[in-house]
C-alpha positions in Angstrom: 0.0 0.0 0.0 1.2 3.0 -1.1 -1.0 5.8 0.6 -3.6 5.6 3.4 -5.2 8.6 1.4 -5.5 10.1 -1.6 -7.0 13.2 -2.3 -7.0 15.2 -5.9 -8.5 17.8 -7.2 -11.5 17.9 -4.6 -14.0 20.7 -5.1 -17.6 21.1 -2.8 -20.2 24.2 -3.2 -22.8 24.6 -0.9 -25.3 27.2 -2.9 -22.6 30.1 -4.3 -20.3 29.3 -1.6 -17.1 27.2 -2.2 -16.1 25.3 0.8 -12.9 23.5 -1.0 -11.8 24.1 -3.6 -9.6 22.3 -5.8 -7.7 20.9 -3.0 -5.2 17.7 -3.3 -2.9 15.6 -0.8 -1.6 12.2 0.3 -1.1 10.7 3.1 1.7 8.0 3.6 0.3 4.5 5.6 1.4 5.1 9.3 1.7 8.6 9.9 -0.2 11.0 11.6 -1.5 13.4 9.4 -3.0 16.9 10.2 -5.8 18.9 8.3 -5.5 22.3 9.9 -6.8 25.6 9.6 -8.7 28.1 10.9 -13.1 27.7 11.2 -14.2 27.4 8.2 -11.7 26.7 5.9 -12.9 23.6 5.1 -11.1 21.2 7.3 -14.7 19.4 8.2 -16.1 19.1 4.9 -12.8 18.3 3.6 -13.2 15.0 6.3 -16.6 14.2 5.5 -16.0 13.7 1.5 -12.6 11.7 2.4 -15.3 9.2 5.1 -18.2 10.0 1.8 -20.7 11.3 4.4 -21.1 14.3 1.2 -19.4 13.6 -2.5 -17.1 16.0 -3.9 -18.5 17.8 -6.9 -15.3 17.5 -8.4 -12.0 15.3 -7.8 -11.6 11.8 -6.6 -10.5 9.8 -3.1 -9.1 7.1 -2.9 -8.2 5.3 0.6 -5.5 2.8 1.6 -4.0 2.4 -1.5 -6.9 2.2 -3.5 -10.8 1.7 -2.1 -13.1 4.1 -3.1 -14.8 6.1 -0.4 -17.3 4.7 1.4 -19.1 1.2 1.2 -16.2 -0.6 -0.3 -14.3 1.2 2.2 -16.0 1.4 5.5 -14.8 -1.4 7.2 -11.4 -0.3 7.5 -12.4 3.5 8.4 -12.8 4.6 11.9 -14.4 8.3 12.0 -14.7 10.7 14.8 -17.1 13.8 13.5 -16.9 17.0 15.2 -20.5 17.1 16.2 -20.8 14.0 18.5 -23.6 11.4 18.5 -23.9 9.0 21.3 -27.2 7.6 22.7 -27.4 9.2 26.3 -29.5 6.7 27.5 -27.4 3.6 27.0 -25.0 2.3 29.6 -21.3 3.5 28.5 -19.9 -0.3 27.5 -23.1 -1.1 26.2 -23.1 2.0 23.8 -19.4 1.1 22.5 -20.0 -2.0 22.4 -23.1 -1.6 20.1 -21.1 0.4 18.3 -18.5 -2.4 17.8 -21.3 -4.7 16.9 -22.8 -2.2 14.3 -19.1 -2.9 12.2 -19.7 -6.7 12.5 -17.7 -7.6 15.3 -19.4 -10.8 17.3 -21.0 -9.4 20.9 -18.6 -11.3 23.0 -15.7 -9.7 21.1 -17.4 -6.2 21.2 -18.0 -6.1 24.7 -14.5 -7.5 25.7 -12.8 -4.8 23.3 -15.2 -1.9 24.9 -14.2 -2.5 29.0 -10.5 -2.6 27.3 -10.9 0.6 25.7 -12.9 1.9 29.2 -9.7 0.7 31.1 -7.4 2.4 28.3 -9.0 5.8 28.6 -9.3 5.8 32.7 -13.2 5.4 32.4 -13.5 1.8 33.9 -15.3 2.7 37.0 -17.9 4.4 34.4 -19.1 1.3 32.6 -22.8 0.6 34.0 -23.3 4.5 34.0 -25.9 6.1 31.4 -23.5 8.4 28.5 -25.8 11.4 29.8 -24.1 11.0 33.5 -20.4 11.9 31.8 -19.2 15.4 31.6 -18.6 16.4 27.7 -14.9 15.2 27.8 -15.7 12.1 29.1 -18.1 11.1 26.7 -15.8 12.6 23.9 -13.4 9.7 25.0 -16.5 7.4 24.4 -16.9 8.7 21.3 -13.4 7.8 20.2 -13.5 4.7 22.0 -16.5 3.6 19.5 -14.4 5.0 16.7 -11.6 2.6 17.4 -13.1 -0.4 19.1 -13.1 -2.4 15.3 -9.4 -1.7 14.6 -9.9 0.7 11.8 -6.8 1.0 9.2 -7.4 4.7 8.9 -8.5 6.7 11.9 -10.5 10.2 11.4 -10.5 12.5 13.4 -12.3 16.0 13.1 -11.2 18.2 15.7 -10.7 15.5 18.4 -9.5 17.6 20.8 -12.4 20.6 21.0 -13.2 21.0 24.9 -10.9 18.6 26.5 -8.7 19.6 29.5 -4.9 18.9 29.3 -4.6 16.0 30.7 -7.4 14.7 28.9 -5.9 15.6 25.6 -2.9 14.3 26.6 -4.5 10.5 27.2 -6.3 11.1 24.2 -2.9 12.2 22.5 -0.8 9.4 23.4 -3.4 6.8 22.2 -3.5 8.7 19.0 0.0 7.8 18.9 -0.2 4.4 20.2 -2.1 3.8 16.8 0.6 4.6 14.2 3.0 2.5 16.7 0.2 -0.1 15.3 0.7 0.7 11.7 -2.1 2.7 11.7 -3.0 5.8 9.7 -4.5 9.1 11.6 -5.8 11.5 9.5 -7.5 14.4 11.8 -8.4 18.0 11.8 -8.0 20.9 13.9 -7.4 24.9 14.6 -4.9 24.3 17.9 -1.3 24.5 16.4 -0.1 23.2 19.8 -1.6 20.2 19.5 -1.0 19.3 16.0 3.0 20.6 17.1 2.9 17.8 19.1 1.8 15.1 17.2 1.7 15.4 13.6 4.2 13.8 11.3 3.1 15.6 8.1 0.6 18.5 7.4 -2.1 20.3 5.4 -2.7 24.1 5.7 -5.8 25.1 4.6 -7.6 28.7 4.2 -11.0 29.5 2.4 -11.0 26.1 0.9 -7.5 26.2 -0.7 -4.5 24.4 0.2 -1.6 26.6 1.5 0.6 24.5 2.4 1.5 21.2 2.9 4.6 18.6 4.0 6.1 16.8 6.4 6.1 19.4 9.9 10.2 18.4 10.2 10.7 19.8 7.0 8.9 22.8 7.0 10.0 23.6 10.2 13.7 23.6 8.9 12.6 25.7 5.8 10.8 28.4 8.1 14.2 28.5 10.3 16.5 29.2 6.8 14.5 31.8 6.3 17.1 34.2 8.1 15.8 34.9 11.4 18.2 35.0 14.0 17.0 35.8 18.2 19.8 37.9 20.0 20.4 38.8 23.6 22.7 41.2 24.9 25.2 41.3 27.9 24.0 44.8 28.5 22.7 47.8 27.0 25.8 49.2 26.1 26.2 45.8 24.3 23.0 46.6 22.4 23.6 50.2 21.8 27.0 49.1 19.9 25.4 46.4 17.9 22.8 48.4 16.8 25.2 51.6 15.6 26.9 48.5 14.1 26.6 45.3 12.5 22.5 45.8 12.8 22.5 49.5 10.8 24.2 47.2 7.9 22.2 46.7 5.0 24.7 44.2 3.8 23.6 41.9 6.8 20.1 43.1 8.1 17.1 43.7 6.6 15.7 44.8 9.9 15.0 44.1 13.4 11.4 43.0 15.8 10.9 42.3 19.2 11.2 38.8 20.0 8.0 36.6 20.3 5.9 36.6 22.9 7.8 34.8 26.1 11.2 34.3 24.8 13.8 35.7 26.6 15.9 37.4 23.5 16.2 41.3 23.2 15.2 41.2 19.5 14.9 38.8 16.6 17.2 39.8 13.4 16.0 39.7 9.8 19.0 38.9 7.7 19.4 40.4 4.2 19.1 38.3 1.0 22.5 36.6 0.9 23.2 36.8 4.5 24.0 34.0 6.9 24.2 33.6 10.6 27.9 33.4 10.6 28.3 37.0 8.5 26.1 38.5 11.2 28.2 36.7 14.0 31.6 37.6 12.8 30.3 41.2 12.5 29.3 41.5 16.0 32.4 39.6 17.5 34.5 42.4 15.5 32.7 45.1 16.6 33.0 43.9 20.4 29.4 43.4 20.8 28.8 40.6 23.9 26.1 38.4 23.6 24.4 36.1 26.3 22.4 34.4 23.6 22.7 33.9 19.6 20.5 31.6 17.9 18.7 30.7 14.9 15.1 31.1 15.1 12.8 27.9 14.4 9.1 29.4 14.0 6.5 27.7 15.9 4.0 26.3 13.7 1.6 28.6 14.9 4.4 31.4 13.7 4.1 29.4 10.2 0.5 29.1 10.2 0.0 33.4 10.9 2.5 33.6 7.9 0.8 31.5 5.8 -2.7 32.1 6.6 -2.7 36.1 7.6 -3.1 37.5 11.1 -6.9 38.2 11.1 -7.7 33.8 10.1 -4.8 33.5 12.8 -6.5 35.3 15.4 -9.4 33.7 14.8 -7.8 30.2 15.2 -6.3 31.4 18.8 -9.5 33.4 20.0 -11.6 29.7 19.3 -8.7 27.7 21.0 -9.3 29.8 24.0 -12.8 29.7 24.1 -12.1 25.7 23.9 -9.3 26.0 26.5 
């Protein structure tokens, strides 16, 4: 198998609105793979084609190296929609269990895999307990427990951690994990850069529809940081004040200066000019006697990459909604 996923060309109106448009990308078998963007790019509808809940108007999917969405692929597919649906009147093994029977697992097996998956996401003392006696982040481990409890091939997962507390989303995090250690696929979606910082092996930037970009994180990590940013930190001020009537006033070297990002403990973050390394800047300052307590090349947060690559008002809208789900 050759991809987990493949998406191309995949275009969806609703009425006059486009909600993705034109919008292609593979996953590799075994990774975890993040869909992100801020609401309303088109991260959930993007999902629901890939798990054929809606049909693109345009493009093809295939899944795990070549199924068509849906029927002939359902059985392999676990899927974790954004808006959850779980019977609040069922006991909690019985409702993943059920769930486990409805992909044609035998009831002994179902039942035996549900208190495992109870046990697995610290809910065992919860299993005779109706679904509507669980706060809304215990029952969103339900949810995920049904999604898993056949063993998919490809786990999806829309926003999977909207409204958990940490340590929550860290259990739910290191299961995610646990699953590519399987030889799983996890393809999910979300708007908390954190979160996918911490998990993703490769990703998909969305905005209004449209693919920004996408990659493996490592790599486009390193391609941010050779970008020329360098985070400097003076011994003093008189350090500073030489520096900057000095190596940072060349043109030859600097493109210009900013205050560092919010918490770090530089003075200032250096933009070097077109053809400038690190070491030009460094050599500069060590001539002109400028002491430093800290030199070092900036590697942007992928939140950093995402307001780069997205714009500052779709940015702020992504960290105003993680709040609110904080």
């Amino acid at each position: 198998m050759d991809y987990a996923v493949r998406v191309t060309g995949i275009t969806k109106r609703f009425g006059n609105h486009k909600a993705v448009a034109d919008l292609s990308f593979e996953v590799p078998p075994g990774v975890i793979y993040g869909v992100l963007g801020p609401n309303g790019a088109g991260k959930s509808t993007t999902l629901r084609m890939v798990n054929d809940i809606i049909a693109p108007d345009e493009g093809e999917i295939r899944l795990l190296g070549g199924l068509h969405a849906g029927r002939e692929a359902a059985a392999h597919v676990g899927f974790l929609p954004e808006e959850r649906g779980l019977y609040p009147k069922m006991r909690v093994a019985e409702m993943i269990a059920f769930m486990g029977e409805l992909r044609g697992m035998p009831a002994r097996d179902a039942a035996r895999a549900a208190a495992g998956w109870l046990e697995r996401l610290g809910l065992g003392e919860w299993t005779r307990n109706k679904v509507q006696d669980l706060s809304k982040g215990m029952q969103q481990k339900v949810q995920f427990a049904a999604t898993m409890i056949h063993e998919p091939e490809l786990v999806i997962l829309d926003e999977p951690w909207s409204g958990l507390d940490p340590i929550n989303a860290d259990v739910l995090r290191e299961v995610v994990r646990d699953q590519t250690r399987s030889g799983r696929t996890v393809l999910f979606s979300t708007h908390l850069m954190e979160q996918a910082e911490q998990i993703c092996d490769q990703i998909c930037i969305i905005a209004r529809g449209k693919k920004v970009l996408d990659g493996k994180l490592a790599d486009i990590k390193r391609a941010a940081a050779e970008e020329g940013l360098v985070a400097l930190g003076f011994v003093d001020d008189a350090a500073r004040a030489r520096a900057e009537a000095g190596p940072l006033a060349d043109a030859a070297i600097v493109a210009g200066t900013r205050p560092p990002r919010p918490g770090d403990t530089a003075d200032l973050e250096v933009e070097l000019a077109g053809g400038a390394d690190p070491g030009r800047l460094l050599a500069a300052l060590v001539e002109a006697g400028v002491a430093v307590r800290r030199f070092e090349r900036v590697t942007p947060t992928l939140h950093q990459i995402f307001v780069d690559r997205v714009g500052v008002e779709n940015a702020t809208m992504a960290a105003r909604d993680a709040g609110e789900a904080a």
